[in-house]
RODO-2510 file (C-alpha; in nm, 4 decimals, decimal comma):
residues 449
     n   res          X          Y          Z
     1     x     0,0629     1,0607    -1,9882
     2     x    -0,2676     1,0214    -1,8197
     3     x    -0,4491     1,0362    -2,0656
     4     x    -0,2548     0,7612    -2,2607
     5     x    -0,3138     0,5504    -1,9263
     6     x    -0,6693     0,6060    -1,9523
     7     x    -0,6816     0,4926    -2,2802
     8     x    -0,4541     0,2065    -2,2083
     9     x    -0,6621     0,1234    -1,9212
    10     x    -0,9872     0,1878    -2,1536
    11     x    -0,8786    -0,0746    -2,4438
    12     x    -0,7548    -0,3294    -2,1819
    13     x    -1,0889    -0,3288    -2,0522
    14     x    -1,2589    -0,3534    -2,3811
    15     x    -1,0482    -0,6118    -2,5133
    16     x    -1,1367    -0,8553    -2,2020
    17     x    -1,4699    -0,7948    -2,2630
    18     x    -1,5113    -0,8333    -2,6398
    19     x    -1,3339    -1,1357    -2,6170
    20     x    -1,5374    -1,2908    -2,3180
    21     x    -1,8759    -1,1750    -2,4771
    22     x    -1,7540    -1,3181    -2,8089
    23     x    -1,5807    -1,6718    -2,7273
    24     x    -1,9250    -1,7269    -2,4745
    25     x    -2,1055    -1,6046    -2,7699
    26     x    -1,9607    -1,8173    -3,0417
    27     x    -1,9738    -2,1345    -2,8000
    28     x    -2,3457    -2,0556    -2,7300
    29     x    -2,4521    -2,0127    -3,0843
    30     x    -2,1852    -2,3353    -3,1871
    31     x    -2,3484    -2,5283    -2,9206
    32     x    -2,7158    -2,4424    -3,0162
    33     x    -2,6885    -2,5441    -3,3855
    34     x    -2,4952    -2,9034    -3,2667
    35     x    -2,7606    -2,9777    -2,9877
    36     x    -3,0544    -2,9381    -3,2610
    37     x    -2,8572    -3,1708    -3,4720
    38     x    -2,8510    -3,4134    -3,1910
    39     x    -3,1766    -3,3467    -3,1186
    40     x    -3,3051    -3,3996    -3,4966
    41     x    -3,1193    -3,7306    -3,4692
    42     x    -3,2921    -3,8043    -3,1326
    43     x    -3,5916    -3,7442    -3,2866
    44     x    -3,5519    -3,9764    -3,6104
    45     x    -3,4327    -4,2788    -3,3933
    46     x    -3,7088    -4,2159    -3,1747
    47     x    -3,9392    -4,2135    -3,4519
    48     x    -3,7954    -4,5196    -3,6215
    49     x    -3,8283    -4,7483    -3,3199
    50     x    -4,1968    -4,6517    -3,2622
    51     x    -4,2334    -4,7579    -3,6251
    52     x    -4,0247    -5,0907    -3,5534
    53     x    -4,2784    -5,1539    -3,2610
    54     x    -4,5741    -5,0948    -3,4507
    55     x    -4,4788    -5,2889    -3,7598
    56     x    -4,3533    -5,5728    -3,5834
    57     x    -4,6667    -5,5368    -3,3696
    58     x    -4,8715    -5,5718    -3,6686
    59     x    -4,6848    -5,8542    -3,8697
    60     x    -4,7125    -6,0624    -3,5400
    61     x    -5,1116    -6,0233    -3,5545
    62     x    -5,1506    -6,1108    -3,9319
    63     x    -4,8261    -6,3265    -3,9714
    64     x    -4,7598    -6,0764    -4,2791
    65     x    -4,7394    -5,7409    -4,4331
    66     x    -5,1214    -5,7565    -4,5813
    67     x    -5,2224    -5,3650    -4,5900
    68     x    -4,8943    -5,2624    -4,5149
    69     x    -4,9211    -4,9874    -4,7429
    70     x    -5,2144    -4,7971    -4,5389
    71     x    -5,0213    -4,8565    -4,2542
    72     x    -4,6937    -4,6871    -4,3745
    73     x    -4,8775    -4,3795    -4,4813
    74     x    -5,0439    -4,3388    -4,1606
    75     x    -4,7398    -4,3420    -3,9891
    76     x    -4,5882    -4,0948    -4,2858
    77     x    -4,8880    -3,8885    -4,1630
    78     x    -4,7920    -3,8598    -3,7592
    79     x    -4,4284    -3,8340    -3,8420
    80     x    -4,4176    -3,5881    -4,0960
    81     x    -4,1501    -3,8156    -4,2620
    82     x    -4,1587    -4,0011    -4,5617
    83     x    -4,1496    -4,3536    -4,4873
    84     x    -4,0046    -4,6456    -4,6669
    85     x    -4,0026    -5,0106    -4,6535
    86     x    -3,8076    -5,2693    -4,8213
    87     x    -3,8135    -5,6808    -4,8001
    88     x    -3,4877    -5,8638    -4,6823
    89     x    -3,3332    -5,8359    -5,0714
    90     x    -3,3617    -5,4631    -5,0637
    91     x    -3,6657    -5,4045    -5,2393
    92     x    -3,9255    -5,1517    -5,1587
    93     x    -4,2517    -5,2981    -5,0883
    94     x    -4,4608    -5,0166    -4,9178
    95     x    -4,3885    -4,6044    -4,9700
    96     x    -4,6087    -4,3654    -4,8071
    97     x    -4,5754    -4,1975    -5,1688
    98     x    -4,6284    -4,4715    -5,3583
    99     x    -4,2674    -4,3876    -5,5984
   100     x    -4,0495    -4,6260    -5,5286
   101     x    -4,2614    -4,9896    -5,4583
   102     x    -4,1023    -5,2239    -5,6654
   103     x    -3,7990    -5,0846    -5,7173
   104     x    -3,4123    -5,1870    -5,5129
   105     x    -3,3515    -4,9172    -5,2345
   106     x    -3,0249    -4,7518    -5,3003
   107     x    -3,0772    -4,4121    -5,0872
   108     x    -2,8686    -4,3212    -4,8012
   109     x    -3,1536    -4,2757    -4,5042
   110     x    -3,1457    -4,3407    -4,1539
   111     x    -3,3200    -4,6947    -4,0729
   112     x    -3,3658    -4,9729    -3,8862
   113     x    -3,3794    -5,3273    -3,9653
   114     x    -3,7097    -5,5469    -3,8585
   115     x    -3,6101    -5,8806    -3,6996
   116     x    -3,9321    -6,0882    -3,5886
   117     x    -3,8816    -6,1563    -3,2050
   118     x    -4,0515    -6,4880    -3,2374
   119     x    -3,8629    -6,6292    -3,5449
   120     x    -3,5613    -6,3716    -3,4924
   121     x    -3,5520    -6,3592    -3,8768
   122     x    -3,4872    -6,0385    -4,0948
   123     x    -3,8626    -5,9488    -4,2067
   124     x    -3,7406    -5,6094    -4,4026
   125     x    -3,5765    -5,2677    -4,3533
   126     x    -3,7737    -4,9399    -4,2300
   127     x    -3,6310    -4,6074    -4,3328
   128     x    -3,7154    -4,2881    -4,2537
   129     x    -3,6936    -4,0002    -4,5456
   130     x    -3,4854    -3,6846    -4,4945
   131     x    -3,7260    -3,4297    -4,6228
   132     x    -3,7808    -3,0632    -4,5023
   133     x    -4,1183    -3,0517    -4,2637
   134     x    -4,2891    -2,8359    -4,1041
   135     x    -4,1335    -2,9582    -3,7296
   136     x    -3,7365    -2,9290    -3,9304
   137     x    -3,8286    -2,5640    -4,0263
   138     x    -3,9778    -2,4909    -3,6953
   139     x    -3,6442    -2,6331    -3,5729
   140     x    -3,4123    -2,4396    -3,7872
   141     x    -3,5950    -2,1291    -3,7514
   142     x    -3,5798    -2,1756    -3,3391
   143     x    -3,1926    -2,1970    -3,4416
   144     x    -3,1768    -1,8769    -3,5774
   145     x    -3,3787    -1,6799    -3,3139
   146     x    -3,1978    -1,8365    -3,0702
   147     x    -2,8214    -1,7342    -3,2801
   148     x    -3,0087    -1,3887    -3,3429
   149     x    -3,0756    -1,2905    -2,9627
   150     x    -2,7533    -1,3827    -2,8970
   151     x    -2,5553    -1,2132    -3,1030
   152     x    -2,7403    -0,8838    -3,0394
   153     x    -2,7623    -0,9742    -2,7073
   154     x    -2,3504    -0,9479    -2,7027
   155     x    -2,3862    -0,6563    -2,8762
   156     x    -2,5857    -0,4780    -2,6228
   157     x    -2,3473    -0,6280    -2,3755
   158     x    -2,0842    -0,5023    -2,5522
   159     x    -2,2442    -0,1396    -2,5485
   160     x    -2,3244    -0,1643    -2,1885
   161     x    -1,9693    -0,2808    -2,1403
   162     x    -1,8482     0,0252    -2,3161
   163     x    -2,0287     0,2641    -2,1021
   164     x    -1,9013     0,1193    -1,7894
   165     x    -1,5873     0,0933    -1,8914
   166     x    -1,5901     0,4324    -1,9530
   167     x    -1,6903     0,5442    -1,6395
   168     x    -1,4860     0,2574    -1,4224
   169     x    -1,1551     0,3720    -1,6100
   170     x    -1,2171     0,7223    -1,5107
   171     x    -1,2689     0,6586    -1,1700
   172     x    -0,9788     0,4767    -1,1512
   173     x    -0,7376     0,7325    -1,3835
   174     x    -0,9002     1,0248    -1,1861
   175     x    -0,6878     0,9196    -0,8738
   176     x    -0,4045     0,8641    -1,0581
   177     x    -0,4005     1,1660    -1,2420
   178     x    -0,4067     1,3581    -0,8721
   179     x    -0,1416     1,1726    -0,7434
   180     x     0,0833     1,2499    -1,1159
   181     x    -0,0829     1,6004    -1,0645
   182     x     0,0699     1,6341    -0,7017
   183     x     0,4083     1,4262    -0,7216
   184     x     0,5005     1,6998    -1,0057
   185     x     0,4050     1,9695    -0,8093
   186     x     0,6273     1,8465    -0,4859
   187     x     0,9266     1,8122    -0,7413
   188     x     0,8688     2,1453    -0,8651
   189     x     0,9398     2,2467    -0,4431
   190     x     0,4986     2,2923    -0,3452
   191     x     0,5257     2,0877    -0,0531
   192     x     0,0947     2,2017     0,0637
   193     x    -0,0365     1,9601    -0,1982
   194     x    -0,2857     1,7133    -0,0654
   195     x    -0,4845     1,4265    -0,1880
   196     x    -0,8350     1,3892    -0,0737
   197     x    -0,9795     1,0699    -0,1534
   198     x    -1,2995     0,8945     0,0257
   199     x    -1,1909     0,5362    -0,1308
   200     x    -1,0561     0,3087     0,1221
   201     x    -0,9097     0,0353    -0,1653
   202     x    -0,5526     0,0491    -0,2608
   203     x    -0,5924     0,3625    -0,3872
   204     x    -0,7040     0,5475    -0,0635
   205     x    -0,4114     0,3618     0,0499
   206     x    -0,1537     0,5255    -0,2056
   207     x    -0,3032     0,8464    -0,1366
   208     x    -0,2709     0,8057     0,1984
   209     x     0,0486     0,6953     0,2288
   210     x     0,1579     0,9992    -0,0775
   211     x     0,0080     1,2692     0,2023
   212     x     0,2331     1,1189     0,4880
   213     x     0,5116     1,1300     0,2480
   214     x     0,4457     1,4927     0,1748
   215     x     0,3984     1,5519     0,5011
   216     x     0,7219     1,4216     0,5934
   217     x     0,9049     1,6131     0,2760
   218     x     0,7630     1,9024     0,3637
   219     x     0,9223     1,8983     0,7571
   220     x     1,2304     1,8115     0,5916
   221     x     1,1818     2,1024     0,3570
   222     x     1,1242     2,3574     0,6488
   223     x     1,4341     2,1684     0,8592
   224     x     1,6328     2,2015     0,5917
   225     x     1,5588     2,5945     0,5147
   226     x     1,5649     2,6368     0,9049
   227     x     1,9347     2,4641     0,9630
   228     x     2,0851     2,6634     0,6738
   229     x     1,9268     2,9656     0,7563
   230     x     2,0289     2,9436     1,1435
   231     x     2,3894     2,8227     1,0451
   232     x     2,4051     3,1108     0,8276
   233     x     2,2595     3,3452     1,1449
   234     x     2,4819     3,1163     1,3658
   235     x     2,8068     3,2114     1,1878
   236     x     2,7201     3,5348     1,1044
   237     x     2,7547     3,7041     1,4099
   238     x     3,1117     3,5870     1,5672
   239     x     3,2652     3,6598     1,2041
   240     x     3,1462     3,9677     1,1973
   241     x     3,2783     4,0614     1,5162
   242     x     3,6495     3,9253     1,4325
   243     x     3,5802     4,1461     1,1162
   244     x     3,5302     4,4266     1,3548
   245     x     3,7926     4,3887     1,5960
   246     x     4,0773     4,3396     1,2788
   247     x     3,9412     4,6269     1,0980
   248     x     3,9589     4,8195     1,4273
   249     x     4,3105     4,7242     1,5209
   250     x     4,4065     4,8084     1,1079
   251     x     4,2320     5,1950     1,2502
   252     x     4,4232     5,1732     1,5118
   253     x     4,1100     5,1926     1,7708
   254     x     4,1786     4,9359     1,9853
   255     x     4,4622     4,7621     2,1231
   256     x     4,5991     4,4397     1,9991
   257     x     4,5862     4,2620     2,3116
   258     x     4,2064     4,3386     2,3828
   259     x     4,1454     4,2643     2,0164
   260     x     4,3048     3,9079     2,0525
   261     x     4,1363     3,8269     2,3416
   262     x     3,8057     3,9366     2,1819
   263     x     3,8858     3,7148     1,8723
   264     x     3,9766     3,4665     2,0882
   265     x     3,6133     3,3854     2,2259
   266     x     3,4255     3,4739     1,9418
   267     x     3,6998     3,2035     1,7712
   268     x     3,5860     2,9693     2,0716
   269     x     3,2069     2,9777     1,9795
   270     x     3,2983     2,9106     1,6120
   271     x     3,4926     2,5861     1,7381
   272     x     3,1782     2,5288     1,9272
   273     x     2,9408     2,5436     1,6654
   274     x     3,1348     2,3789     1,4000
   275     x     3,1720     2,0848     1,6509
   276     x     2,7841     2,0460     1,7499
   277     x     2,7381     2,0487     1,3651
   278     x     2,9984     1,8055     1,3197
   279     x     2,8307     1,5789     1,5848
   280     x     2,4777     1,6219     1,4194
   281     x     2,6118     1,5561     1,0904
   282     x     2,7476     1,2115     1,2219
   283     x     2,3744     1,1092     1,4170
   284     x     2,2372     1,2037     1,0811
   285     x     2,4276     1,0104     0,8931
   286     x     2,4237     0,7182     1,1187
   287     x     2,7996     0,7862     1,2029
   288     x     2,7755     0,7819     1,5446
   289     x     2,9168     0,5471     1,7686
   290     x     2,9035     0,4560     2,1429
   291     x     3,1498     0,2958     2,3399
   292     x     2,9232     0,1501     2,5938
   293     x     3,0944     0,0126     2,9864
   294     x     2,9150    -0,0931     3,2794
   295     x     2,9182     0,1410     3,5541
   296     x     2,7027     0,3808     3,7566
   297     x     2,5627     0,6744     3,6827
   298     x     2,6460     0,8291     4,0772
   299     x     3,0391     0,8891     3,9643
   300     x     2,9740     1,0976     3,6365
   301     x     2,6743     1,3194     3,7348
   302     x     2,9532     1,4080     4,0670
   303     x     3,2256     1,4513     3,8256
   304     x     2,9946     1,6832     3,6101
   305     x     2,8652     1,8908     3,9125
   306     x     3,2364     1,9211     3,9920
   307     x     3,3536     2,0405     3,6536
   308     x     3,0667     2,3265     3,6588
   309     x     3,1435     2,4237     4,0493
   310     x     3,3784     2,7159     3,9370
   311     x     3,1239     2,8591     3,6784
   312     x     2,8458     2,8318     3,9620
   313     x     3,0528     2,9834     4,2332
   314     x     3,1123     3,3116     4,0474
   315     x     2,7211     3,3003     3,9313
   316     x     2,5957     3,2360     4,2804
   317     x     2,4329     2,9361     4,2517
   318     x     2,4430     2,6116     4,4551
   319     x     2,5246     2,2985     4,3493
   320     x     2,3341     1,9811     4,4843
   321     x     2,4009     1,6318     4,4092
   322     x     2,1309     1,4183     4,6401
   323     x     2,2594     1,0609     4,6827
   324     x     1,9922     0,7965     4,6764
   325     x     1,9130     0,6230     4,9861
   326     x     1,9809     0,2794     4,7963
   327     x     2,2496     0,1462     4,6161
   328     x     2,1717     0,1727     4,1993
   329     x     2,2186    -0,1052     3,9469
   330     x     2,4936    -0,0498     3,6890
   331     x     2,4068     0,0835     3,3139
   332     x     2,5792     0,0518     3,0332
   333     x     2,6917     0,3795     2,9173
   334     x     2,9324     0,5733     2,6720
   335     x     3,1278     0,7996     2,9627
   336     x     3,2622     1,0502     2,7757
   337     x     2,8756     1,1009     2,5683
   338     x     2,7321     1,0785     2,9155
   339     x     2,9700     1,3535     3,0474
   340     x     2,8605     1,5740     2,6691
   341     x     2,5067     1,5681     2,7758
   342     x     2,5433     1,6305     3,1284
   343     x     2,7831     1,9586     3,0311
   344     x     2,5309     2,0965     2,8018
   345     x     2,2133     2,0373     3,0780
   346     x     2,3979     2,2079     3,3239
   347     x     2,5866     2,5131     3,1353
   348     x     2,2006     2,5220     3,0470
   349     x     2,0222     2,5201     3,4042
   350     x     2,3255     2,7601     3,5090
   351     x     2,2440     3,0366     3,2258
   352     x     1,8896     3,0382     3,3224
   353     x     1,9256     3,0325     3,6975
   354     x     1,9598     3,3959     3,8501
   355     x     2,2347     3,4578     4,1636
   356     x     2,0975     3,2167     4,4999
   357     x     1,9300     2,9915     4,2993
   358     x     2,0131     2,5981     4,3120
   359     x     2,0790     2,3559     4,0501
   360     x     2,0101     1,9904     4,2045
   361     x     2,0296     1,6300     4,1193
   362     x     1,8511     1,3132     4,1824
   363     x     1,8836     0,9517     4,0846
   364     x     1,6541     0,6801     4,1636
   365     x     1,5543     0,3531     4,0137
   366     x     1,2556     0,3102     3,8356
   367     x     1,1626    -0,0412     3,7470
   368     x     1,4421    -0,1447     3,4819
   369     x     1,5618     0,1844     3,4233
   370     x     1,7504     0,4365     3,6177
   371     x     1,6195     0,7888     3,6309
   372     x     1,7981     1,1216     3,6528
   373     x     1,6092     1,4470     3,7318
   374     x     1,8013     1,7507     3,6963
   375     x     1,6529     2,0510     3,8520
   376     x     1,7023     2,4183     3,8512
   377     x     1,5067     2,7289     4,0019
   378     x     1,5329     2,9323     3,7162
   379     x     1,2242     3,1064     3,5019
   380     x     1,0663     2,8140     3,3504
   381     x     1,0135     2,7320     2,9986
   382     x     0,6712     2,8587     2,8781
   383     x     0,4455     2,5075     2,8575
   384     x     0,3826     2,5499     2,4761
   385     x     0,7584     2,5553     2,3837
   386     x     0,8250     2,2139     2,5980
   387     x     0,8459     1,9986     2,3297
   388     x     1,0530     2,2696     2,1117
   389     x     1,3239     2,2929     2,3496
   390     x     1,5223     1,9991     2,1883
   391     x     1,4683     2,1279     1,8128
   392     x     1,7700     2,2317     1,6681
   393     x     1,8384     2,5945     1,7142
   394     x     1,6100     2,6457     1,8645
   395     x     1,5802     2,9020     2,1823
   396     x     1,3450     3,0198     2,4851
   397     x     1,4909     3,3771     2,5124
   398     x     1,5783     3,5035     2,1829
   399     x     1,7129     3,8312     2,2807
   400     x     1,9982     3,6326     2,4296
   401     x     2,3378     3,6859     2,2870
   402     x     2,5622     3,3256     2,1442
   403     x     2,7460     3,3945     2,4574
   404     x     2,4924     3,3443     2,7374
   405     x     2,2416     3,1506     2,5280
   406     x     2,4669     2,9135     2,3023
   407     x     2,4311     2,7189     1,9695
   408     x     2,0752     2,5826     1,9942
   409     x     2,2551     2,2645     1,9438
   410     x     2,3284     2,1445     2,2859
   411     x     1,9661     2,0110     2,3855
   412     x     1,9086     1,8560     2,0436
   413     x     2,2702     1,6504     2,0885
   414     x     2,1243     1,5406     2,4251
   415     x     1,8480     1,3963     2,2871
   416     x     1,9954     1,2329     2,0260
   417     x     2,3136     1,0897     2,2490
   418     x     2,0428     1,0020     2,5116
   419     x     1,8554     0,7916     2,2390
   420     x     2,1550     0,6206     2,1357
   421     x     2,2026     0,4745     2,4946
   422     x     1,8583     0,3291     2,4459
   423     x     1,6581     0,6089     2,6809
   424     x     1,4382     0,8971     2,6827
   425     x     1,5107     1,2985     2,8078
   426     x     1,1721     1,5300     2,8269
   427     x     1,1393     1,8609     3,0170
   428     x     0,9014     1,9840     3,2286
   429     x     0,8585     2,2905     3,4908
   430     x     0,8349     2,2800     3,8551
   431     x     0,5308     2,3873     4,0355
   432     x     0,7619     2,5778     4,2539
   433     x     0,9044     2,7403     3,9613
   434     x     1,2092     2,6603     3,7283
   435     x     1,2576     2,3527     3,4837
   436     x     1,3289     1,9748     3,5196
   437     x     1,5149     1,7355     3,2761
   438     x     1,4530     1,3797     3,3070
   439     x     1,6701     1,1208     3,1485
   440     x     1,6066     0,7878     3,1892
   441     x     1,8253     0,5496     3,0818
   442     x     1,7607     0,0971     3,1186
   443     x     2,0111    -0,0291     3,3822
   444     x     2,2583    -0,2945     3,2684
   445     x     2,1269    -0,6626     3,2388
   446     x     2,3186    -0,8977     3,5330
   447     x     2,4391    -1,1181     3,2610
   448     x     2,6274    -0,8107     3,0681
   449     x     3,0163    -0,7828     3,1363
***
């Protein structure tokens, strides 16, 4: 394939340039022979009305021909003509050879007709022979040098022509072939391909632009791998344990109550994770939809912190919901989203927060946005995985069991129902020593209803 586009590429160029060297060619060589035809016939008239001049000249000083025939081969002489003249009736009365005096003038040679300025009466006709001289020859051979360089002149341009070509269409295939070289290796599944090109014309461009799209197949590639292999992991677990547990109560080694129960939550965290799939699915597909109200934040972060106050009391942790000193401007804001994220950030903060710790909150206004910093006093996250922590599946401890340390869903739906509402949510640890999420979110224009 490349190799027909070099050729392709090869002939195209060749073609151009035979036909460009060969039209400017043929005009040249066209033009050359028709401008030393126009400049033979320059050259007759101008000899012809010298002649007039003189001959007229010299009729007017002797009133008539006298020695006209000394005179006519003189000027046969300087023009390297053969010169002819004939009376008013046609009949030749002076040739600078002597062969045709006497005789009626029937040839057909350029001339020029003497009128007498004085009488303004025909005196005779001057012609001019069309023989081959010494200047015609000169002429014709200048003619054919000139036609000679030119033509293998064009041939050497035609040469040169081929060797560049050769060398520009290479250049230019060379890049392409790469790119061919590398697009059938990424459909083959070798995402490491590269191309490496210094050229910063289109083609840089299209290489450029090919890396960044196998940069961005190849992270879509490793997502890919990575979901299906932690879905797999995901499920694996709470399956096998129902497995156990029915197997067991077949044996007859446990009881069917505790066996139910056991099924029960393991059952629970299936619902779970099918559900945060379900919900990634949709933002993936583009599914997902908001059903945005104006309201403040104040009421759902309380009703959140009030939902979780059970699971905190029997952990030992406190609770805190600080209320801002000023009244907050309204957002607009899908509730029952809102209340998803702020269940996940806080059945988060309360599985990494030990007994006496404290989980806080604090809103506060920021410009056109409202802010929401929510606070625990747990271990930290270590300050290279900050930016992992919303990945999907992704987890600190990983020695935690799906009971204590969930899906690895819940911070990546945050993000993503977060960014729907128009905001941002990043993490970051306190000097003092546990972690921070801050959402912000842009408050409500006053026009919106």
């Amino acid at each position: 394939m490349i190799q027909r586009f070099h050729l392709r590429l090869f002939a195209g160029f060749m073609v151009v340039i035979v036909v460009a060297v060969g039209t400017i060619s043929l005009f040249v060589m066209q033009g050359t022979g028709q401008e030393i035809e126009v400049l033979e016939e320059r050259t007759e008239q101008l000899y012809l009305s010298r002649m007039e001049h003189w001959l007229l000249g010299y009729h007017a000083s002797g009133g008539s021909w006298g020695d006209l025939a000394n005179y006519i081969e003189e000027m046969a002489i300087l023009s390297g003509q053969r010169v002819v003249m004939t009376d008013p009736a046609g009949m030749v009365i002076a040739d600078s050879r002597d062969e045709l005096v006497g005789q009626p003038f029937d040839q057909e040679w350029p001339g020029r007709e003497l009128i007498s300025h004085r009488t303004n009466y025909l005196l005779g006709n001057l012609y001019l022979g069309i023989e081959p001289t010494v200047e015609a020859a000169y002429r014709r051979d200048l003619a054919r040098s000139i036609n000679f360089f030119i033509f293998w002149g064009g041939v050497l341009a035609v040469v040169a022509a081929l060797v560049l070509t050769t060398l520009l269409a290479r250049r230019i295939s060379a890049p392409v072939r790469l790119l061919v070289d590398a697009t059938r290796r990424i459909g083959e599944g070798d995402f490491g391909r590269r191309i490496e090109l210094r050229d910063r014309s289109e083609l840089g461009q299209l290489a450029d632009a090919f890396n960044g799209m196998a940069d961005d197949l190849q992270r879509a590639s490793a997502l890919r791998k990575n979901f299906v292999a932690d879905t797999a992991h995901e499920l694996r677990t709470p399956l096998s344990n129902i497995r156990g547990y029915v197997e067991a109560v077949e044996d007859g080694l446990v009881a069917p109550a505790e066996a139910i129960a056991a099924v029960k939550e393991d059952t629970l965290l299936l619902h779970r994770l099918v559900e945060d799939l379900q919900e990634l699915a949709q933002v993936d597909a583009g599914a997902l939809k908001l059903v945005r109200q104006r309201g403040g934040l104040m009421p759902l972060v309380q009703r959140a912190f009030a939902a979780a106050a059970s699971q905190a009391r029997s952990q030992g942790v406190e609770l805190r919901v600080e209320t801002p000193p000023e009244a907050l401007p309204p957002v607009l804001v899908d509730t029952q989203r809102f209340a998803q994220v702020m269940q996940n950030l806080l059945e988060n903060a309360l599985t990494h927060t030990d007994t006496g710790g404290v989980v806080s909150a604090t809103l506060r206004a920021a410009g056109d946005t409202i802010e929401l910093s929510l606070c625990d006093t747990g271990s930290g996250i270590p300050s290279e995985e900050l930016e992992r922590v919303f990945d999907r599946f992704y987890r600190m401890d990983k020695s935690r069991s799906r009971a204590t340390g969930g899906s690895g869903l819940g911070l990546t739906i945050c993000r993503y129902l977060i960014e729907a509402h128009g905001g941002t949510i990043r993490a970051a640890n306190r000097k003092t020593g546990g972690t921070c999420f801050f959402i912000t979110l842009p408050a409500a224009p006053c026009s919106e209803q």
